[in-house]
N, C-alpha and C positions, 0 to 999 in steps of 0.2 A: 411423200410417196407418189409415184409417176403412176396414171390409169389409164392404161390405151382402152381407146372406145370399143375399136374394134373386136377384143380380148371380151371386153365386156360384157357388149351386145352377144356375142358369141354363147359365153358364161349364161347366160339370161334364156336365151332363144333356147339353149338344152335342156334348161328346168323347166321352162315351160310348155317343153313342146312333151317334156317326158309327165309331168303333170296333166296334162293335158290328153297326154294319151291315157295313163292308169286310170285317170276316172273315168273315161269311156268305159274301158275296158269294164271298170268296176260296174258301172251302169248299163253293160252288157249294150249299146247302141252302137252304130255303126255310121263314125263319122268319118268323112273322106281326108285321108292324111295331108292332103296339098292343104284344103283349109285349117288343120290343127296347127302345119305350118304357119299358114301366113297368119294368123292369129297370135301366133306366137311370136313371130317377127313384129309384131305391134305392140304386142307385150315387152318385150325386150328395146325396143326404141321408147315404150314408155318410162322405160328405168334408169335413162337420160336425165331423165324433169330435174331429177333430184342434186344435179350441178347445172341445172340452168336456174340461176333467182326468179325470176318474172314467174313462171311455170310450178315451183317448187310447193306452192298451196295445191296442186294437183298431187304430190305425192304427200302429205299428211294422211293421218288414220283416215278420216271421210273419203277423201281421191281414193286411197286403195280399195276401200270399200265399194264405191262406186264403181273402177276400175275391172276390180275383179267380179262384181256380178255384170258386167259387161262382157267380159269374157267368158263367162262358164253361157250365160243368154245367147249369144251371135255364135258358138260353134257347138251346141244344141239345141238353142230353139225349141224349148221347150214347148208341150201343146198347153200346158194349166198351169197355175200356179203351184198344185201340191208336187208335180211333177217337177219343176222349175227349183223348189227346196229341196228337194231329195238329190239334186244334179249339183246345187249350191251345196249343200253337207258333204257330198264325197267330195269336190273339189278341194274343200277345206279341211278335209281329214287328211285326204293325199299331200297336201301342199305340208301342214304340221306335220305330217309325217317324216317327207323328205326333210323339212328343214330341221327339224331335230336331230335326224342322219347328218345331215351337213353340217352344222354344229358340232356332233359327236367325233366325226373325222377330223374338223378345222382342230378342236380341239388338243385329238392325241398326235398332231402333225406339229401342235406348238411346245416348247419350251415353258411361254409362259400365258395368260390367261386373255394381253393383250387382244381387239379386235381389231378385223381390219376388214376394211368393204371392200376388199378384191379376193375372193377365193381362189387358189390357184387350179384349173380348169381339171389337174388331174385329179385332184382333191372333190371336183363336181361329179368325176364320173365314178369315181368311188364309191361316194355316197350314192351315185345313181345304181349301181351295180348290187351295192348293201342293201338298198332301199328295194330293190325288183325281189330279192330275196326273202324280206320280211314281208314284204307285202304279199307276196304269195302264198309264206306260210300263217299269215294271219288272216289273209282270206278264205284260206281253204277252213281254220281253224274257229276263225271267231266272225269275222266281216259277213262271210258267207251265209249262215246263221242268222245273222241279227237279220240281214237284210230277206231271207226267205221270209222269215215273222212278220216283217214288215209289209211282205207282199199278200200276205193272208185278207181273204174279205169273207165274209160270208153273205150267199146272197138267198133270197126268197122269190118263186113265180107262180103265175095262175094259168092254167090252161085249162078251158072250159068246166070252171068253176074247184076243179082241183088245183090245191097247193101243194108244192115242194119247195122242200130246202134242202143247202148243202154247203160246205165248203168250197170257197173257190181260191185261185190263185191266180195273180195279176202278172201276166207271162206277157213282157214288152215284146215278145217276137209275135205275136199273135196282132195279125194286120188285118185280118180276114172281116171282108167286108160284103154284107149280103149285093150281089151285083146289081140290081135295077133301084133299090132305094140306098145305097150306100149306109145301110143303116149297121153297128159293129156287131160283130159274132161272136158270141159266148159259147165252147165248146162243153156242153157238159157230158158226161156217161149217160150212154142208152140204159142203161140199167136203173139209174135213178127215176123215171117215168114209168118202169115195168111195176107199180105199186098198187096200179088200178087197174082193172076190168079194160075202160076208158083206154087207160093209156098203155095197154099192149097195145090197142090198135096205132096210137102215136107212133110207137118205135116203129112198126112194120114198115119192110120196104116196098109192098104193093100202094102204090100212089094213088090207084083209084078210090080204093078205103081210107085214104087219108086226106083224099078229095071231099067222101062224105061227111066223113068226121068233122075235115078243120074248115071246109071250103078253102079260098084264097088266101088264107092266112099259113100253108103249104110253101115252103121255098126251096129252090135249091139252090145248093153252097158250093162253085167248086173253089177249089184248091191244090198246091202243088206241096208235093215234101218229097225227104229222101226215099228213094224206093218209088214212090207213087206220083207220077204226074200226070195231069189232069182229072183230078180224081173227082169226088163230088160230093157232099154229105147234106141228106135231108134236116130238111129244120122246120122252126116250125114260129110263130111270131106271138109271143105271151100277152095274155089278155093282161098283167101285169107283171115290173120286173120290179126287185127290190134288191140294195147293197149296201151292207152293214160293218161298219170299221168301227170297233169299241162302243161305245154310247149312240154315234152316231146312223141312221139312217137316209138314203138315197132312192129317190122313185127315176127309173131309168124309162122315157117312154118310148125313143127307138132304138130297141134292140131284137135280133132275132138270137135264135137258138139252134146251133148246129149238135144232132144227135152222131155220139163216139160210140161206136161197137166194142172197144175196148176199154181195160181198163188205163185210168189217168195216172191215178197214186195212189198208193196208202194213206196220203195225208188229205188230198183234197181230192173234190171228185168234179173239178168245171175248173175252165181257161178264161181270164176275162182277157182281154185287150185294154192297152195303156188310156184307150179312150171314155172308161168305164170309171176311172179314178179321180 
């Protein structure tokens, strides 16, 4: 059987780069298409090894191994480690995913059960094409889900000797970062601090009563969104901050607290940032 490189390389660079795109996408992050490319163009010259002898210990189980958390690492960059698994798990959910697509198509394309290691390319976008449709309806369906659950935390804070707790939600779009100590911003509902005496005066928007109240521990937060640019939301810096995922607990010492005049959700009632996980 004759396997032009070219063909090849081609074959590889589309699974990868479409691979590469869903799990972004899945990960909701925003990576620049030129580097999913050329990432992917590295990926696709790596799948060479495996007719070069000398190199060919590169592609056994450990090489792909290595391999592939090299590649999901260098075009997100993760910030933590927990962060860094959860980028690793979609990766390899997309990737099983497609290739059981691909498999399924090579399949009912053949006669008989024979394999063979050149796909033929309209056979890749097939499966590529199959593959954008299940995975959309099993995102919306089931992926979507797991992974909201998985973003649940619940957190605990103190301010001037009053504690609250809540629900929060780990919302990767949430960058907001207090401007003079770059310390990360937890959005939660003004409502949740209207439970005291105390902390009506928290919420209020006159600054000077929140001047006596909190002294210097008073921040402001601006920020931009749709509808609203340059906007600005008072906060305020917790005498302590706590975040809790199943058994475990977390003391977060810089963080501020941006107060929302609105409501979040029904489910939770605070925004952490990816920095908080």
């Amino acid at each position: 059987m004759i396997i032009y490189a070219d063909v090849y390389i081609l074959e590889n660079l589309v699974i990868n780069y479409f691979i590469l795109l869903v799990t972004s996408y899945l990960l909701k992050t925003n990576v620049n298409s030129f580097k999913i490319l050329l990432i992917s163009m590295l990926g696709a010259f790596y799948s060479l090894f495996q007719f070069y002898q000398p190199l060919q210990f590169l592609y056994s189980p450990v090489g792909k191994i290595i391999v592939s958390v090299s590649l999901v690492y260098f075009t997100f960059l993760p910030k933590n480690f927990f962060g860094f698994i959860r980028q690793l798990f979609s990766f390899y959910l997309v990737t099983i995913m497609f290739g059981g697509m691909g498999f399924f198509v090579y399949y009912l394309s053949r006669n008989s059960i024979e394999y063979s290691v050149q796909l033929k390319l309209k056979n890749v976008l097939l499966a590529l094409g199959i593959s954008l449709i299940v995975f959309k309806l099993s995102y919306e369906l089931i992926i979507k889900k797991v992974y909201k659950d998985s973003l649940i935390r619940y957190i605990r804070f103190k301010i001037n000797q009053s504690e609250y707790s809540c629900v929060g939600y780990v919302d990767t779009g949430n960058n907001l970062k207090e401007p003079f100590s770059g310390k990360p911003v937890v959005i939660v509902e003004k409502k949740l601090l209207e439970m005291s005496e105390d902390a009506k005066d928290i919420c209020s928007k006159d600054l000077e009563k929140l001047q006596e109240l909190l002294g210097n521990r008073i921040v402001l937060i601006p920020y931009n969104s749709i509808g609203q640019e340059h906007g600005v939301l008072v906060g305020v810096i917790p005498d302590e901050f706590y975040v809790s995922e199943n058994k475990n607990t977390w003391i977060k010492k810089d963080v501020a607290i941006a107060l929302y005049d609105k409501k979040i959700s029904n489910r939770y009632s605070a925004l952490l940032g990816p920095d908080l996980i």
